[in-house]
mmCIF file of the N, C-alpha and C atoms, coordinates in Angstrom:
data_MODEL
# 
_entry.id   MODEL 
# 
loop_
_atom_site.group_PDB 
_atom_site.id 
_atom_site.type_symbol 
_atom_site.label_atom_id 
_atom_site.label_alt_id 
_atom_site.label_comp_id 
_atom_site.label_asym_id 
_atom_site.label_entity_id 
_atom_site.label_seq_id 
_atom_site.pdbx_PDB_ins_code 
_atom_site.Cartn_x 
_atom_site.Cartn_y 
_atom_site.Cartn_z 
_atom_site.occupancy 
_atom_site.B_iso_or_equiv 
_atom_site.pdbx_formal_charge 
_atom_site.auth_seq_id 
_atom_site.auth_comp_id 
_atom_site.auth_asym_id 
_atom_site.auth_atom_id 
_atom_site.pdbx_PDB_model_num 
ATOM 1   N N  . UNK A 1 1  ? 4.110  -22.692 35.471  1.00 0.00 ? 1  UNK A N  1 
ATOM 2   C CA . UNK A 1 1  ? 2.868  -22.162 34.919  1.00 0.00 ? 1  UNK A CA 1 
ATOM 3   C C  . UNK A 1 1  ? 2.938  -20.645 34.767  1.00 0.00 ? 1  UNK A C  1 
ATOM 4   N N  . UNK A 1 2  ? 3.673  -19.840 35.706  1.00 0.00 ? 2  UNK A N  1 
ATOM 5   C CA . UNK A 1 2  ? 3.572  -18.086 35.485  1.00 0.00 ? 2  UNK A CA 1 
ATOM 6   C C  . UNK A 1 2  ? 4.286  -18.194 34.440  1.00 0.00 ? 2  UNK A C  1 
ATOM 7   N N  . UNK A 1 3  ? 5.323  -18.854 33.891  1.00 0.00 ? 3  UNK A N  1 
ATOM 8   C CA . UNK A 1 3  ? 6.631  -18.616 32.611  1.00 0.00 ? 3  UNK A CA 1 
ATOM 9   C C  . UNK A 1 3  ? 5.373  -18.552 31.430  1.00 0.00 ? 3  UNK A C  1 
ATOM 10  N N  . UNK A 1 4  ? 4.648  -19.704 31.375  1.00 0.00 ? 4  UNK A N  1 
ATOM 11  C CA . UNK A 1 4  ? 3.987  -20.191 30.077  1.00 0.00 ? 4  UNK A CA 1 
ATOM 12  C C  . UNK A 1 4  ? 2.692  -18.792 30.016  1.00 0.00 ? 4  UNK A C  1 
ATOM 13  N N  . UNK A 1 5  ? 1.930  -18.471 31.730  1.00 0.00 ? 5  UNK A N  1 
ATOM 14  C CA . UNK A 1 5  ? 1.248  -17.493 31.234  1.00 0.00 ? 5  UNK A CA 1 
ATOM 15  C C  . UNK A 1 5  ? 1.951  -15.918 30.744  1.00 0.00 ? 5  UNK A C  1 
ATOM 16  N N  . UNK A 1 6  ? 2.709  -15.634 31.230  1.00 0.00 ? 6  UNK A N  1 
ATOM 17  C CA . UNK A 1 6  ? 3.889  -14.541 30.837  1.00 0.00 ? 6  UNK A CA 1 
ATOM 18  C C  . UNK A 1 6  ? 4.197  -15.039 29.542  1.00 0.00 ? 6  UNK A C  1 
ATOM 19  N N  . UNK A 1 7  ? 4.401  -15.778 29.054  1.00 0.00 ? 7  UNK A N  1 
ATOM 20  C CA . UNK A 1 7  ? 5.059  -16.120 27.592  1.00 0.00 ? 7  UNK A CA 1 
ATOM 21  C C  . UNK A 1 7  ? 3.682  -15.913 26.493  1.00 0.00 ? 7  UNK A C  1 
ATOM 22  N N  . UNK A 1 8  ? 2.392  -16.086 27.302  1.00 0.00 ? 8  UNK A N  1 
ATOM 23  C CA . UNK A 1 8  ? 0.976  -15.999 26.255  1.00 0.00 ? 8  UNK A CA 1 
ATOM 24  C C  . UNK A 1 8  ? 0.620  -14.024 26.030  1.00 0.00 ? 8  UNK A C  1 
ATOM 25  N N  . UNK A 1 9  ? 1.078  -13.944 27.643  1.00 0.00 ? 9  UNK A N  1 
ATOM 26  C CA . UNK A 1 9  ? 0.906  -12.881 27.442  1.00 0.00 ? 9  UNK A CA 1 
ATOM 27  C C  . UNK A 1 9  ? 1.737  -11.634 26.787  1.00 0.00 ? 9  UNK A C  1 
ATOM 28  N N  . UNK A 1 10 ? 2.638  -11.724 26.775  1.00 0.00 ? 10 UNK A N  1 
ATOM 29  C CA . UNK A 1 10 ? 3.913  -11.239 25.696  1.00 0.00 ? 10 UNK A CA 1 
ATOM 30  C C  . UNK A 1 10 ? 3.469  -11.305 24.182  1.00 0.00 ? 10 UNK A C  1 
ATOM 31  N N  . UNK A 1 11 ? 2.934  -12.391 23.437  1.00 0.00 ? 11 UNK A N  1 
ATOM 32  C CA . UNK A 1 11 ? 2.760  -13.371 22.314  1.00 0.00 ? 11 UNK A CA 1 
ATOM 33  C C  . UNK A 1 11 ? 1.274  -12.767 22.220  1.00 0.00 ? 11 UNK A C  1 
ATOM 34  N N  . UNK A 1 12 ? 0.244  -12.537 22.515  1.00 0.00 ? 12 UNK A N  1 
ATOM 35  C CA . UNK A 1 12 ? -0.829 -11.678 22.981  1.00 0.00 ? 12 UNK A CA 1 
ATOM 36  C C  . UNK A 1 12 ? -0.621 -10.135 22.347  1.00 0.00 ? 12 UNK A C  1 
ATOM 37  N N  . UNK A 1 13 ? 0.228  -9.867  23.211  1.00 0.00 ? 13 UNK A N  1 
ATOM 38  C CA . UNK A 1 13 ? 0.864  -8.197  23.507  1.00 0.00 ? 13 UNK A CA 1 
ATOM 39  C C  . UNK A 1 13 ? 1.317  -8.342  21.740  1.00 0.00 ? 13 UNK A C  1 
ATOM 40  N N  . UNK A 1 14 ? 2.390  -9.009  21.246  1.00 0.00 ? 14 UNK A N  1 
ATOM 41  C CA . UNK A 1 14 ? 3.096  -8.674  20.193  1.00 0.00 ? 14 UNK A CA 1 
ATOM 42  C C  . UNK A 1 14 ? 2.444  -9.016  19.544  1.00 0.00 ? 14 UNK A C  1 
ATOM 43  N N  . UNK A 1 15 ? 1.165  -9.961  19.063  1.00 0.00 ? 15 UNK A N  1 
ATOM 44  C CA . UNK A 1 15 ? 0.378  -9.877  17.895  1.00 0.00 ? 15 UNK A CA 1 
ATOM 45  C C  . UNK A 1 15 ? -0.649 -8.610  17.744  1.00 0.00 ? 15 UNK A C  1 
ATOM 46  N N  . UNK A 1 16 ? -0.946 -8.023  19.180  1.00 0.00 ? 16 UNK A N  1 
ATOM 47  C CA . UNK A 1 16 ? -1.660 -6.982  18.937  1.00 0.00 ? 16 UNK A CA 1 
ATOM 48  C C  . UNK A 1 16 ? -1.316 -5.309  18.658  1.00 0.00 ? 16 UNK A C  1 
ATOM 49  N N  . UNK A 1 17 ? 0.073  -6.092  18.990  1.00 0.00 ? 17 UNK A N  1 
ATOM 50  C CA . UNK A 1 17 ? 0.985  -4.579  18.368  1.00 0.00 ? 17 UNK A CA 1 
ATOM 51  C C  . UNK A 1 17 ? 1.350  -4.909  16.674  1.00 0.00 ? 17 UNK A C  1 
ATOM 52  N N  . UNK A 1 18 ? 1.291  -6.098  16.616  1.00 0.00 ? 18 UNK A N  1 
ATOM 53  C CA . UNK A 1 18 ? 1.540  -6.416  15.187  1.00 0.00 ? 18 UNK A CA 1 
ATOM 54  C C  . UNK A 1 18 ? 0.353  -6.043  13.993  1.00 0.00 ? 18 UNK A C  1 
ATOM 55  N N  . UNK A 1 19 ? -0.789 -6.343  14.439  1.00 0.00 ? 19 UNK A N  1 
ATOM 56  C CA . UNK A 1 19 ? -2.131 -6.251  14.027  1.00 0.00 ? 19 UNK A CA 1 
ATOM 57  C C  . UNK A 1 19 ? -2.414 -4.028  13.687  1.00 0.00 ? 19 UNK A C  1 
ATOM 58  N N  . UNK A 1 20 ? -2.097 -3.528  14.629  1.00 0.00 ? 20 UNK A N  1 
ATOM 59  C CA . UNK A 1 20 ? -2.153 -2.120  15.134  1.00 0.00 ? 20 UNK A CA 1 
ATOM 60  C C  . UNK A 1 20 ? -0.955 -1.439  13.820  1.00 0.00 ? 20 UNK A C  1 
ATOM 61  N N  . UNK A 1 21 ? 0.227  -2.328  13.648  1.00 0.00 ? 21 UNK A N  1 
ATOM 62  C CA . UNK A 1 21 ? 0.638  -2.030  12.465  1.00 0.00 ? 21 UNK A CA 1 
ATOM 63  C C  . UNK A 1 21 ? 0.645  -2.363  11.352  1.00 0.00 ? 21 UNK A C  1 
ATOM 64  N N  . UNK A 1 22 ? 0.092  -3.330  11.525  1.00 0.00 ? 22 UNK A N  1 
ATOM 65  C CA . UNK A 1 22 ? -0.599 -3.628  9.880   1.00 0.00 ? 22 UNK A CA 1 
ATOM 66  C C  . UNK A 1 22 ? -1.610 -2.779  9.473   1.00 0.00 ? 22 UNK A C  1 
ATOM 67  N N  . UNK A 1 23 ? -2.797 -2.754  10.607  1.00 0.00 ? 23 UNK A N  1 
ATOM 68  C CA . UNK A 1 23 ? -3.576 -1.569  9.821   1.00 0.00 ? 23 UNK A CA 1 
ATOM 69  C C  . UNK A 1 23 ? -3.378 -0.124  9.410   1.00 0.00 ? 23 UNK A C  1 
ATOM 70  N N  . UNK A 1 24 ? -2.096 0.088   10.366  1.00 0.00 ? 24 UNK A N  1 
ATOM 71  C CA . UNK A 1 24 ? -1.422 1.379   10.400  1.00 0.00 ? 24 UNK A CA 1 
ATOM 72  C C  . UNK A 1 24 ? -0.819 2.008   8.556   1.00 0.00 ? 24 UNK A C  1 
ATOM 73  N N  . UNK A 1 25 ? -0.429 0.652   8.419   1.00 0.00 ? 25 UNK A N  1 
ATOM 74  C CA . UNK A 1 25 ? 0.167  0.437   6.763   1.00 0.00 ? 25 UNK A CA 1 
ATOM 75  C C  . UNK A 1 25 ? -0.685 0.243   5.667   1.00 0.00 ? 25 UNK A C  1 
ATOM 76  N N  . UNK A 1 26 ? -2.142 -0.660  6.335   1.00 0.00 ? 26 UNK A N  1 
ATOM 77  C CA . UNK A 1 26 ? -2.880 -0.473  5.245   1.00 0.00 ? 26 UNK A CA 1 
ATOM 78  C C  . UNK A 1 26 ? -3.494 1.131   5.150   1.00 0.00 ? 26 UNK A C  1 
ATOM 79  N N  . UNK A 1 27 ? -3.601 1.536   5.799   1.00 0.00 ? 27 UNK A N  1 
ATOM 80  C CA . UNK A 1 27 ? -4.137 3.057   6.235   1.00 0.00 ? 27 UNK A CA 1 
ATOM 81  C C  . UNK A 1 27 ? -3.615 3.703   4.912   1.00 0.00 ? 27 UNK A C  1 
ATOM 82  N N  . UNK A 1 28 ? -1.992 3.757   5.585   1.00 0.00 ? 28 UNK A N  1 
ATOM 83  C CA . UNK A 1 28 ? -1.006 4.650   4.661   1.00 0.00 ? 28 UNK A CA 1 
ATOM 84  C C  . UNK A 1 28 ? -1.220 4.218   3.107   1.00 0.00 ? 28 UNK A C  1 
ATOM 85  N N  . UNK A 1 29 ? -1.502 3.240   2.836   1.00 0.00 ? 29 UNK A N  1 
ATOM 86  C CA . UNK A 1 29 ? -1.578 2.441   1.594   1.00 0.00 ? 29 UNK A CA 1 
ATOM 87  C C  . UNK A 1 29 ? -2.648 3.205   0.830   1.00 0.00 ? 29 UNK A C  1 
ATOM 88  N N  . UNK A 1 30 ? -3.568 3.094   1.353   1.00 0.00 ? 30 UNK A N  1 
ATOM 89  C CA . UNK A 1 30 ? -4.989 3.137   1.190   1.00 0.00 ? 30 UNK A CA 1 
ATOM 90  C C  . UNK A 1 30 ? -5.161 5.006   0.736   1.00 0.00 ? 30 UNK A C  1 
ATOM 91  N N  . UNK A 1 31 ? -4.338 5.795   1.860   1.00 0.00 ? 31 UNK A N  1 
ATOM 92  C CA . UNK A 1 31 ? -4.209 7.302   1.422   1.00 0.00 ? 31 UNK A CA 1 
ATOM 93  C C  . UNK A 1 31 ? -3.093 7.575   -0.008  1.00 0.00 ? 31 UNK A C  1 
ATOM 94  N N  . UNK A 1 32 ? -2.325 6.578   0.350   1.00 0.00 ? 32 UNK A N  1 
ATOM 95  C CA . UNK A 1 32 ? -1.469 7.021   -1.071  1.00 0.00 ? 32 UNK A CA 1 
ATOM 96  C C  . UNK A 1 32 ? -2.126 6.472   -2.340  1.00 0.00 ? 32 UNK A C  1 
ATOM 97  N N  . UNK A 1 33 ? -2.346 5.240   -2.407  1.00 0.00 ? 33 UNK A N  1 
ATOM 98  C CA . UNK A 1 33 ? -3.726 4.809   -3.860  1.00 0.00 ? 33 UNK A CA 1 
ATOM 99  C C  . UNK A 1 33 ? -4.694 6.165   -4.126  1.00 0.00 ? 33 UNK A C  1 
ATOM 100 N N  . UNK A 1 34 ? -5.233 6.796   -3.048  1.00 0.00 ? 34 UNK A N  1 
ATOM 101 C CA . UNK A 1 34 ? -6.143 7.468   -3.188  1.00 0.00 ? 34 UNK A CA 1 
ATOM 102 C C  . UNK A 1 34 ? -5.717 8.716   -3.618  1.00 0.00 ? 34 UNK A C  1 
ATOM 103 N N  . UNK A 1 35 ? -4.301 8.985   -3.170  1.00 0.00 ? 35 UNK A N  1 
ATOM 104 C CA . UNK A 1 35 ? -3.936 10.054  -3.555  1.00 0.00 ? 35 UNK A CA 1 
ATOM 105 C C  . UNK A 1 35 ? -3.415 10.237  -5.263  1.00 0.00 ? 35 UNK A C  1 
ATOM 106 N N  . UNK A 1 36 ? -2.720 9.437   -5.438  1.00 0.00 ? 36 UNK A N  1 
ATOM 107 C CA . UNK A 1 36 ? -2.156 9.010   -6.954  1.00 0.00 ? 36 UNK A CA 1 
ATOM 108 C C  . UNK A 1 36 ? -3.521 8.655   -7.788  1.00 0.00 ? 36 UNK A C  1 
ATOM 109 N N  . UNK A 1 37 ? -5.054 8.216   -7.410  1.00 0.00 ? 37 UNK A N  1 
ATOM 110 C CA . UNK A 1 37 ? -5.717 8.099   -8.646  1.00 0.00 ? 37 UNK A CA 1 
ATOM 111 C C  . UNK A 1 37 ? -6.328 9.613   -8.510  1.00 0.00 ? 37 UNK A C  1 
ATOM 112 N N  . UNK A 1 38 ? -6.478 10.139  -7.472  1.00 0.00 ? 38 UNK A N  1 
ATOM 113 C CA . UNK A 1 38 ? -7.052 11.394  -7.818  1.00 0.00 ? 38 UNK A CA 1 
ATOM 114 C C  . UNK A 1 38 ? -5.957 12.927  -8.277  1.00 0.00 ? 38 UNK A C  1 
ATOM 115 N N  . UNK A 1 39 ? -4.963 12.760  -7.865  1.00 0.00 ? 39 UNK A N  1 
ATOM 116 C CA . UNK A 1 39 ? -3.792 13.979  -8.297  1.00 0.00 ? 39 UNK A CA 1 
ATOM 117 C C  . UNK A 1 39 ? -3.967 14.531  -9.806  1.00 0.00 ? 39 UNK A C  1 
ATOM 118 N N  . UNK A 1 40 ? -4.071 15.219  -10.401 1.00 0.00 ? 40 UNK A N  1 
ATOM 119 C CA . UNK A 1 40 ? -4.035 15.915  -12.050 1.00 0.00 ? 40 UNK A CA 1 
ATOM 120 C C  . UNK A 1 40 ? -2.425 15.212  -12.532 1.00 0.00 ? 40 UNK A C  1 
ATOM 121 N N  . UNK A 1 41 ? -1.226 15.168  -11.872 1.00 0.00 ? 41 UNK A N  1 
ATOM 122 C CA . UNK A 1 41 ? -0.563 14.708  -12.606 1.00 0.00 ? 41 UNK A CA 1 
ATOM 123 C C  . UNK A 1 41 ? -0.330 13.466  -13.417 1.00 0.00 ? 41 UNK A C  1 
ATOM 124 N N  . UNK A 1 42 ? 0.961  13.150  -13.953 1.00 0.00 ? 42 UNK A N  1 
ATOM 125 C CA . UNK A 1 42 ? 0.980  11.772  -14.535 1.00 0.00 ? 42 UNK A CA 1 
ATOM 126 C C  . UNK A 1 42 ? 2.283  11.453  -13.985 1.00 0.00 ? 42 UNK A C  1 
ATOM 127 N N  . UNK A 1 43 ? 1.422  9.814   -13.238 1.00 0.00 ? 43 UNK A N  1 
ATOM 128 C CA . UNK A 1 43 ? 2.410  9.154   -12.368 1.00 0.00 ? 43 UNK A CA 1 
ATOM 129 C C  . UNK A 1 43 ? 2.543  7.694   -13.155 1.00 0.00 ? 43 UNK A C  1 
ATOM 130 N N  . UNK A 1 44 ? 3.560  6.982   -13.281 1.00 0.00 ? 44 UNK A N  1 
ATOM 131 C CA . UNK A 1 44 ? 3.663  5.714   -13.840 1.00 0.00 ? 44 UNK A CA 1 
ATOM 132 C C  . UNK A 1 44 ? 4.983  5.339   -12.833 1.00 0.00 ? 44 UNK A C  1 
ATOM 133 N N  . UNK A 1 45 ? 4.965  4.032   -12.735 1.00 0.00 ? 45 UNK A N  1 
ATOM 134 C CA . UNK A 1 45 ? 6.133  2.560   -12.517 1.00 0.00 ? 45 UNK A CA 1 
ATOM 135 C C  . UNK A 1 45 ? 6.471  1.919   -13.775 1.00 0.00 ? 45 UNK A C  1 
ATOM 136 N N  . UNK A 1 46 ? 7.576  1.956   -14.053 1.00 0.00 ? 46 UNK A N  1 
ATOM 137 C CA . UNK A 1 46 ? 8.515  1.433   -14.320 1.00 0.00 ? 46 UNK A CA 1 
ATOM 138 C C  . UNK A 1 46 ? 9.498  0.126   -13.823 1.00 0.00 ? 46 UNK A C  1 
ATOM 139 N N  . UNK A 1 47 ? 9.770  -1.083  -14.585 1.00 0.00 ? 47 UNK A N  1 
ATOM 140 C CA . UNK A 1 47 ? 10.285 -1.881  -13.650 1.00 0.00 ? 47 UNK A CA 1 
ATOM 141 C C  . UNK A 1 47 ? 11.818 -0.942  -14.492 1.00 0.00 ? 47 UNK A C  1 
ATOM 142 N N  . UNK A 1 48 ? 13.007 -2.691  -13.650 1.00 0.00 ? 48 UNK A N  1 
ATOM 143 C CA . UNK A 1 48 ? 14.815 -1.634  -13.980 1.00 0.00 ? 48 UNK A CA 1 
ATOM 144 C C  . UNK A 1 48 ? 14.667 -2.197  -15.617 1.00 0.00 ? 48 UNK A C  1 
ATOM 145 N N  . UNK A 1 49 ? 13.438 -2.563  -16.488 1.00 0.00 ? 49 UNK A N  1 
ATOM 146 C CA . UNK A 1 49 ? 13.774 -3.030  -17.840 1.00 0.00 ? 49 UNK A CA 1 
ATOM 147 C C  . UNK A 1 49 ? 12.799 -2.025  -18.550 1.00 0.00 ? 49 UNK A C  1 
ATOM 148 N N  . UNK A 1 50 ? 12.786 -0.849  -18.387 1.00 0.00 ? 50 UNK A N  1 
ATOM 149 C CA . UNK A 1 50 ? 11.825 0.050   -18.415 1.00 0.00 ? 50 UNK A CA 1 
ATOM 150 C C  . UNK A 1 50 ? 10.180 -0.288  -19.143 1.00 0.00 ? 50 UNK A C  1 
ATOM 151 N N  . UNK A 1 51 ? 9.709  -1.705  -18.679 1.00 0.00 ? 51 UNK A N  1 
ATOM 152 C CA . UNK A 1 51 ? 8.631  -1.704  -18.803 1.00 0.00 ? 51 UNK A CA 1 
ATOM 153 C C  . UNK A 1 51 ? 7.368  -1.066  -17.942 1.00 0.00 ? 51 UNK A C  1 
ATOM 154 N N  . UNK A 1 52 ? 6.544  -0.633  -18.540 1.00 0.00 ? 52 UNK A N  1 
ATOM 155 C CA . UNK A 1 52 ? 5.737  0.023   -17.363 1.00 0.00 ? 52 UNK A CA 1 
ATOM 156 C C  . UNK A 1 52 ? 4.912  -0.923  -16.615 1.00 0.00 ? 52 UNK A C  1 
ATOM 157 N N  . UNK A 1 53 ? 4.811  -0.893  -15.668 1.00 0.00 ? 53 UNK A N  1 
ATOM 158 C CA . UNK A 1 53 ? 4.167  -1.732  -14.478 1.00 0.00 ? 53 UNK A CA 1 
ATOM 159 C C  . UNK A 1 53 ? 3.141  -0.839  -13.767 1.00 0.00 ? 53 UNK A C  1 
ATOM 160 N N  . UNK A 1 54 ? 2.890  0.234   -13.369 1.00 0.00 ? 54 UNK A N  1 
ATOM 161 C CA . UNK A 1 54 ? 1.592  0.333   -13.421 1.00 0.00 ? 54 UNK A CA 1 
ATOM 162 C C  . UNK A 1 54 ? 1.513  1.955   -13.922 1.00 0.00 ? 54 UNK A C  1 
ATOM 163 N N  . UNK A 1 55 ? 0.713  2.576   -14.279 1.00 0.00 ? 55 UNK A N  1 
ATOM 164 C CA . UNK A 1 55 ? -0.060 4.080   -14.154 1.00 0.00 ? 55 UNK A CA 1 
ATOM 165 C C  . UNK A 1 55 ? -1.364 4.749   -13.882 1.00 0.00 ? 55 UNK A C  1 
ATOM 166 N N  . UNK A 1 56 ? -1.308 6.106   -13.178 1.00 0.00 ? 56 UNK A N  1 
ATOM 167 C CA . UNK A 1 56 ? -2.156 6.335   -12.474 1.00 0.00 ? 56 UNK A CA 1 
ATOM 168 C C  . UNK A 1 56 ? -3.292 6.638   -13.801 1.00 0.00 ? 56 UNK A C  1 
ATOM 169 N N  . UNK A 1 57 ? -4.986 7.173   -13.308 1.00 0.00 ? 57 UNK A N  1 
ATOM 170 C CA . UNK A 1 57 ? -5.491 7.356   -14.415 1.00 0.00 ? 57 UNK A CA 1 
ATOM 171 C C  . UNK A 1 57 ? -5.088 8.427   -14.625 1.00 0.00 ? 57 UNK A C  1 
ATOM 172 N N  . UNK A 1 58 ? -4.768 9.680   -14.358 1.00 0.00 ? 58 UNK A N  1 
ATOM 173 C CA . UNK A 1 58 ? -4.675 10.592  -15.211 1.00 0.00 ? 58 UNK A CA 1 
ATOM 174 C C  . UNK A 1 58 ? -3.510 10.262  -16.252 1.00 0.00 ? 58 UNK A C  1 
ATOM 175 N N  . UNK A 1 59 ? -2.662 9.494   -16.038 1.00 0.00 ? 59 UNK A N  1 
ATOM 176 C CA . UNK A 1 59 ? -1.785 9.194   -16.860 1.00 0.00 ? 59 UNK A CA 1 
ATOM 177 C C  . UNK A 1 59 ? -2.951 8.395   -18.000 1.00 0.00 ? 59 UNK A C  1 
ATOM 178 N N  . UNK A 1 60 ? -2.777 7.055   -17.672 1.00 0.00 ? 60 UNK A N  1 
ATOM 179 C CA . UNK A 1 60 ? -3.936 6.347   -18.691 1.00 0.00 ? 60 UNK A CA 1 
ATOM 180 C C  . UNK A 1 60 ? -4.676 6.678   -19.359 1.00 0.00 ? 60 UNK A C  1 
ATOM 181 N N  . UNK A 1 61 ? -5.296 8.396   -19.191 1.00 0.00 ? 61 UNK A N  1 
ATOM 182 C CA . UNK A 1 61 ? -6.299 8.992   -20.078 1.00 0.00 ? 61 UNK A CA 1 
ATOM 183 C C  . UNK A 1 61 ? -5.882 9.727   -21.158 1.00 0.00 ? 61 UNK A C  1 
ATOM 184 N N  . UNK A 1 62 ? -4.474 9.897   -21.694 1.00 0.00 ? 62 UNK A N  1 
ATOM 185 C CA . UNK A 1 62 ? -3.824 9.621   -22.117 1.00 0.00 ? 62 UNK A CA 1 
ATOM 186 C C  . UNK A 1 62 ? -3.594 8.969   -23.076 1.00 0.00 ? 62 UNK A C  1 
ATOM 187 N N  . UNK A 1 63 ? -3.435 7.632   -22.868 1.00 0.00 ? 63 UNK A N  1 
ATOM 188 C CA . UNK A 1 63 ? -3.511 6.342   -23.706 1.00 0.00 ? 63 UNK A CA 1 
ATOM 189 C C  . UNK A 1 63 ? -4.848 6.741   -24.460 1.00 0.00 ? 63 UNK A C  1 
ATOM 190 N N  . UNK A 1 64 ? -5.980 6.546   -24.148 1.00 0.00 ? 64 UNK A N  1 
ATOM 191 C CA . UNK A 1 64 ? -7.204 6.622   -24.588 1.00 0.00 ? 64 UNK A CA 1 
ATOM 192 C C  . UNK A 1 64 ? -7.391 7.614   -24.951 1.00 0.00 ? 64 UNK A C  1 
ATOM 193 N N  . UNK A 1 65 ? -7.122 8.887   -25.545 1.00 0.00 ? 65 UNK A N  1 
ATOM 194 C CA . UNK A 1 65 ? -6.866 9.789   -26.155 1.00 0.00 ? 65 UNK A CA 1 
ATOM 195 C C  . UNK A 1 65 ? -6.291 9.699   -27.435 1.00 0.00 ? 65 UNK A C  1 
ATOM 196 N N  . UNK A 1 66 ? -5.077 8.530   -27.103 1.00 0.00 ? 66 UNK A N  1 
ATOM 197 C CA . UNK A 1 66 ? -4.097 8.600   -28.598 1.00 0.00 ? 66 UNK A CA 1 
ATOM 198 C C  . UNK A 1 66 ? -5.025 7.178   -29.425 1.00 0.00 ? 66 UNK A C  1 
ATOM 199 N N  . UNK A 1 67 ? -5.614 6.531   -28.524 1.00 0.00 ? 67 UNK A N  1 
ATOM 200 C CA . UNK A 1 67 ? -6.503 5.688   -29.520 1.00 0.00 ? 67 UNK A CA 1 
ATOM 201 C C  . UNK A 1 67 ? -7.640 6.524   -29.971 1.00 0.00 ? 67 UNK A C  1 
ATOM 202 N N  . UNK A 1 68 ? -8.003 7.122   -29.476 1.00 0.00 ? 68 UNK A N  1 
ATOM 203 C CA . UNK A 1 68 ? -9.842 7.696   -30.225 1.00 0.00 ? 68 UNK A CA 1 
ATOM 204 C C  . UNK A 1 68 ? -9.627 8.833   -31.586 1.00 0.00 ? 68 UNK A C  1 
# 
């Protein structure tokens, strides 16, 4: 019985260190989105077939410029 409670508690321990870095990443996530839609420059993705996959808005405003 101590193996199995030692084994919950380990399994406990490592989901809550797991959890602590997930939000840690959404964090980071969350500051870099925020940072790239608000920056003045122009940021875009590219996949390796040089299609674009995503861009920030200042890039995109842009686009909507060459249509109007």
């Amino acid at each position: 019985m101590q193996d199995e409670e030692k084994t919950k508690e380990q399994l406990i321990n490592e989901l809550a260190e797991l959890r602590r870095r997930v939000d840690e990443l959404e964090s980071v996530e969350s500051n870099y989105k925020n940072l790239l839609a608000n920056i003045p420059q122009k940021v875009f993705y590219k996949c390796r077939d040089s299609v674009y996959v995503a861009v920030n808005p200042s890039y995109a405003k842009d686009f909507d410029n060459l249509r109007a």
